[in-house]
N, C-alpha and C positions, 0 to 999 in steps of 0.2 A: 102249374103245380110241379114241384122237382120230383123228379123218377122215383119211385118209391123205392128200388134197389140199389141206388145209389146211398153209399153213405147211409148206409142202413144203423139204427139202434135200439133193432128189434130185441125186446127184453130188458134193455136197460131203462133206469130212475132217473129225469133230469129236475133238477131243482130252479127255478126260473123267477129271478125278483124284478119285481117293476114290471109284472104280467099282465096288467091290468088293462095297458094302452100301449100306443107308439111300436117302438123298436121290441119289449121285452114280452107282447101280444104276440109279435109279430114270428119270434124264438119261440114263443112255446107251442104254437101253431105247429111250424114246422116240425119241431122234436117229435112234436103226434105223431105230425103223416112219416116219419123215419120209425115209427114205433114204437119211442118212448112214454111212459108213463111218466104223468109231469107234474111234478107240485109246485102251484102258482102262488108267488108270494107278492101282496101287493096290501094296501091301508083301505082298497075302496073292495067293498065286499059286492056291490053291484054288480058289479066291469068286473069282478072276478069271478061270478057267479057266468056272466056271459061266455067267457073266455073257455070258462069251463063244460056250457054246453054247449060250445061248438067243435071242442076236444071230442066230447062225449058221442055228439051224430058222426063225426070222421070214426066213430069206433074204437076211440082211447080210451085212458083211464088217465084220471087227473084230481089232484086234491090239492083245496083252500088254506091256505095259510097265514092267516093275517097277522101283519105285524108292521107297525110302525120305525122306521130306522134311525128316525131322531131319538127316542129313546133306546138309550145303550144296551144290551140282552133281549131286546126282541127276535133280533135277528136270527141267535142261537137256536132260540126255542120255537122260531117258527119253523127250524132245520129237524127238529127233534119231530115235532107235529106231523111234519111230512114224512118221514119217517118211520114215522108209526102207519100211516095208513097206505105208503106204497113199496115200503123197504130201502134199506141201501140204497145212498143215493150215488150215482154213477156220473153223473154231469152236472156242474153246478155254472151254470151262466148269471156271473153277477150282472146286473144289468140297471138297478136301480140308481135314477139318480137325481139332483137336485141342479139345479142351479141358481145363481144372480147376478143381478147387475150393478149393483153399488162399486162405485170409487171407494181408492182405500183410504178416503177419508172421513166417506161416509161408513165405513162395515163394521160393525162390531164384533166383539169378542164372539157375542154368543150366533150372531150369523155365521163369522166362518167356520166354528167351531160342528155350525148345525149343518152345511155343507159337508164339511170334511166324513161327519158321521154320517151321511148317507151316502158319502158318492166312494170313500177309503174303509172307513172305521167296519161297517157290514160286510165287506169284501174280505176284510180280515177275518172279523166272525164268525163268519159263513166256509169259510172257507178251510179255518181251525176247527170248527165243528165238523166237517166231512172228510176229513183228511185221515185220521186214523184209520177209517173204514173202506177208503180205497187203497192204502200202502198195503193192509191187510191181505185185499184181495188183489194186490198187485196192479189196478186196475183204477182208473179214473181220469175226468178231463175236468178242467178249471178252466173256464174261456170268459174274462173280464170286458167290459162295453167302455173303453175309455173315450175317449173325441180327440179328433185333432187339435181344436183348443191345448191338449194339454203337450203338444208338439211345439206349437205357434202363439201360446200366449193368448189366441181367440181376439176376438172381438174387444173394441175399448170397452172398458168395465166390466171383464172377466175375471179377475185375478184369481178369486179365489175358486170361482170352478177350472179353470186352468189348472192354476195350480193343485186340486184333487185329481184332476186326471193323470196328469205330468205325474203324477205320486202314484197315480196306478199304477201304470206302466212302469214304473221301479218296482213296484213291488209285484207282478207280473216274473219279470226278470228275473230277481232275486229269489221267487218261490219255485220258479222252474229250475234253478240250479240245486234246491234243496230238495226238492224231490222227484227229478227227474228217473235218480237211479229205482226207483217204487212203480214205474210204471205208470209214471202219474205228468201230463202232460198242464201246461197252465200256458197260454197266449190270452192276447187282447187283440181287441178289433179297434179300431179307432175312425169308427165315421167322421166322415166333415160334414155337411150341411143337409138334413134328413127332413122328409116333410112330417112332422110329427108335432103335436100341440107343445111340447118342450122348444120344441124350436121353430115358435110360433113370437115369441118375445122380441124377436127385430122386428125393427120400425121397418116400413115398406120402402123405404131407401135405404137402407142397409143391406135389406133382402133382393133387393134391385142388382146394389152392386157387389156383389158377394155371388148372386146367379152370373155376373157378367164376368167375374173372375174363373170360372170352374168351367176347364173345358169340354165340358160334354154339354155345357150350357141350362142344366136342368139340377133339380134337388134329385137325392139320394129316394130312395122308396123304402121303408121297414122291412120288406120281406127282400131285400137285393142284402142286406145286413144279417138279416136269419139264414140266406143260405149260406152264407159265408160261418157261421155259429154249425151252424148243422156237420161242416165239412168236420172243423177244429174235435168236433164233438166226438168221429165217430172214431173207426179203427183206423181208416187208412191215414188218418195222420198223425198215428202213434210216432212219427220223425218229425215233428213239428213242435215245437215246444220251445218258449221264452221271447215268443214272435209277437211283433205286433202291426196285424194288416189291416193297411190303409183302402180304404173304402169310401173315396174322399171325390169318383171323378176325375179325376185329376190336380184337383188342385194344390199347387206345391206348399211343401210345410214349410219352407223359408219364410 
């Protein structure tokens, strides 16, 4: 468990999508043991129910938020919900996301469209719903969960989650020059290859040799991904902003 003085965000509201499992479980965990109060936004009210009471025994406070990202204004008002029951939100880790595999001859209109809406369109969202209330208070962090995919293009038959990431990470950059002077930081993290049921979808030769490319020779872990969110998060790297850290292994983005 990371030092609980370190990177401290005792008192602070983080907002956490895609809390349910994987990588955005793994974020709101963390934010706990740092002190934040966390509201989990995730479609499976199960897994967020759980998420929630193991917040709860660490001695948090954390509230459900459900909401679906394929449909457009959920996202919003799932911000609004949280909101209401733990105040001002302070840190919003987008985290939620989709992927596929279809060829672009296979993808449809309404597939990439349903990609782009969870893995960019909510990140916008989300992000224009809390932004008034931290320029206000001078005070806030944006830390987006993009992938190396959107560096490298990913794996054959990524295009379009590539390309939602690659669109992160522009918009990443772009929002940290707009409201950098408010006191308001926005980075992305860009895992490469994570052990997590999302990236469970490669064939075991793919996953074969994808592990034999990455030189530490092993997949990423969920929580080696939350400390690095937790850092972005707290105060001490209010100098850090428009960044996006690879968290990949080593493996090169060429």
């Amino acid at each position: 468990m990371t030092n609980a003085l370190a990177f401290s965000l005792q008192d602070r509201v983080a907002l956490v999508t895609g809390a349910s499992r994987g990588i955005g479980q793994a974020v709101a965990l963390e934010l706990a043991r740092a002190g934040a109060a966390v509201g989990l936004i995730a479609r499976d009210p199960e897994r967020l129910a759980s998420v929630a009471g193991t917040i709860q025994r660490l001695g948090g406070r954390a509230a459900l938020c459900m909401a679906d990202f394929e449909r457009p204004g959920e996202a919003e008002a799932a911000a609004k919900v949280c909101q209401e029951f733990l105040g001002p939100i302070d840190v919003l880790v987008n985290n939620a996301g989709e992927s596929s595999r279809e060829s672009i001859e296979n993808l449809t209109d309404i597939e990439w469209r349903r990609v782009f809406q969870v893995n960019l369109d909510a990140a916008f969202e989300l992000s224009r719903a809390v932004l008034p209330g931290m320029r206000a208070r001078h005070w806030g962090r944006i830390v987006n969960i993009a992938s190396i995919s959107g560096q490298t293009g990913g794996v054959r038959g990524s295009v379009v989650y590539a390309s939602s990431k690659g669109a992160l990470i522009a918009f990443t950059k772009a929002l940290a020059r707009d409201v950098g002077g408010d006191g308001v930081t926005v980075n992305a993290v860009a895992p490469g290859q994570v052990a997590t049921e999302m990236g469970s979808n490669l064939t075991a030769e793919q996953l074969r040799d994808l592990t034999a490319q990455i030189p530490v020779r092993r997949l990423g872990r969920p929580d080696e991904i939350a400390s690095a969110v937790r850092f972005l998060a707290s105060a001490e790297a209010g100098y850090v902003t428009g960044a996006t850290i690879d968290i990949n292994g080593g493996l090169s983005r060429r």
